[in-house]
N, C-alpha and C positions, 0 to 999 in steps of 0.2 A: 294555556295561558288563562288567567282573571283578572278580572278588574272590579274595584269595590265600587258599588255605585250606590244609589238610591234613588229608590222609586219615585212616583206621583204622591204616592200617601205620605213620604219620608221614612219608610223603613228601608233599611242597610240590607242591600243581599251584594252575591255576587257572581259578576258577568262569566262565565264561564265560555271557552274559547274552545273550540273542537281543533284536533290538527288536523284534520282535515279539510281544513278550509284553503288547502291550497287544490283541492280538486272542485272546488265552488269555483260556478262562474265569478265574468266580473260584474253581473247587475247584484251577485247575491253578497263581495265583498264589498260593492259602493252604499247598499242597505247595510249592511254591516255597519260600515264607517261612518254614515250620519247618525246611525243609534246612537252610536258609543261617542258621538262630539255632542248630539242632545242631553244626552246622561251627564256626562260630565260638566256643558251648559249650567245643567236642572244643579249640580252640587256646587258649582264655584256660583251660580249668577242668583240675580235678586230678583224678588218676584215678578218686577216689572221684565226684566229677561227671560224670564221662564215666560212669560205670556207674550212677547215678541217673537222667539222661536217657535212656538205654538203657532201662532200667525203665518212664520216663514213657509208652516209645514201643510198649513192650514189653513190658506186665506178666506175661506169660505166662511168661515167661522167668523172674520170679524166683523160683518154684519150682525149676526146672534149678538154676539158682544157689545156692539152698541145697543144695539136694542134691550138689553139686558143691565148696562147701566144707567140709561133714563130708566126703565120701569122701578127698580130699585130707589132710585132718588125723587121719584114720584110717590113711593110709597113710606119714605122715609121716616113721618110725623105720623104715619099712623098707629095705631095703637095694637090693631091687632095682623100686619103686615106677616104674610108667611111665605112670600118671594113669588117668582116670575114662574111661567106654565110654556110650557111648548108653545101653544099659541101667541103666546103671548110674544116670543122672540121670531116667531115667523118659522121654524124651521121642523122637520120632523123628529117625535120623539129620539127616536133611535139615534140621529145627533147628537143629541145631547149628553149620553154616554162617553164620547170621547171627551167632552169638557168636563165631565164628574172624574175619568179616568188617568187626566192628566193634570187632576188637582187645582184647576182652575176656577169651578165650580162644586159646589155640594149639595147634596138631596136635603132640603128644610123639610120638610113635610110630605110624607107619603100616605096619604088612605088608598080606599080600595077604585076610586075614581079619579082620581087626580095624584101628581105627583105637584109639589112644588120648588122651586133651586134659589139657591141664593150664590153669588158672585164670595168666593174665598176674599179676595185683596180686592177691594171695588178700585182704589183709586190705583192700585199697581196697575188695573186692567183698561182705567181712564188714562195714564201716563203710556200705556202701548200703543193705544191706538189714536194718541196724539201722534202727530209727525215730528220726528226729530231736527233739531234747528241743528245746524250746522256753519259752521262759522269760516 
């Protein structure tokens, strides 16, 4: 079986399905099953959903995230602004990977000492981690 998905970057591949997955446990068809409903998420929904799932999967991260949108809106007027630094969001480099890799976030500036990131959708990402009203 496949399913056409698309990545974190937006390119088009596709999911390919082994038959044998009927000899997989059941933690390895429940990982399965959340992929392929985040995938599908990440094609039908809007960026602000794309970074709410992210959240669901990932709460850890939305501390970084806030942090990450003040330092940007702090920097906003500046003239020569080249984004926010691991330190800078509190969390370790190696974090930060998963927010480059799920398209949430992007490398601005990389030399040989520092890396720097910038927020892809700020305000998609300021609209997720408001709380939703409910009526």
């Amino acid at each position: 079986m496949s399913w056409p998905a698309t990545n974190a970057t937006g390119c088009s591949c596709t999911v390919e399905i082994l038959r044998s997955q009927q000899s997989a446990s059941s933690g390895e068809r429940e990982i399965l099953t959340q992929y392929l409903a985040s995938v599908q998420l990440l094609d039908d929904g809007s960026e602000e959903e794309k970074v709410r799932a992210f959240l669901e999967r990932f709460p850890e991260h939305a501390k970084t995230l806030r942090l990450a949108v003040v330092h940007e809106e702090s920097g906003e007027g500046e003239m020569n602004y080249r984004g926010w630094q691991w330190s800078d969001v509190e969390v370790h480099p190696t974090k930060l990977m998963r927010l480059v890799i799920e398209g949430i976030s992007k490398v601005n500036v990389k030399t040989r000492h520092s890396t720097h990131y910038l927020l892809r959708e700020r305000n998609a990402v300021k609209k997720a981690l408001s709380p939703r009203v409910r009526f």
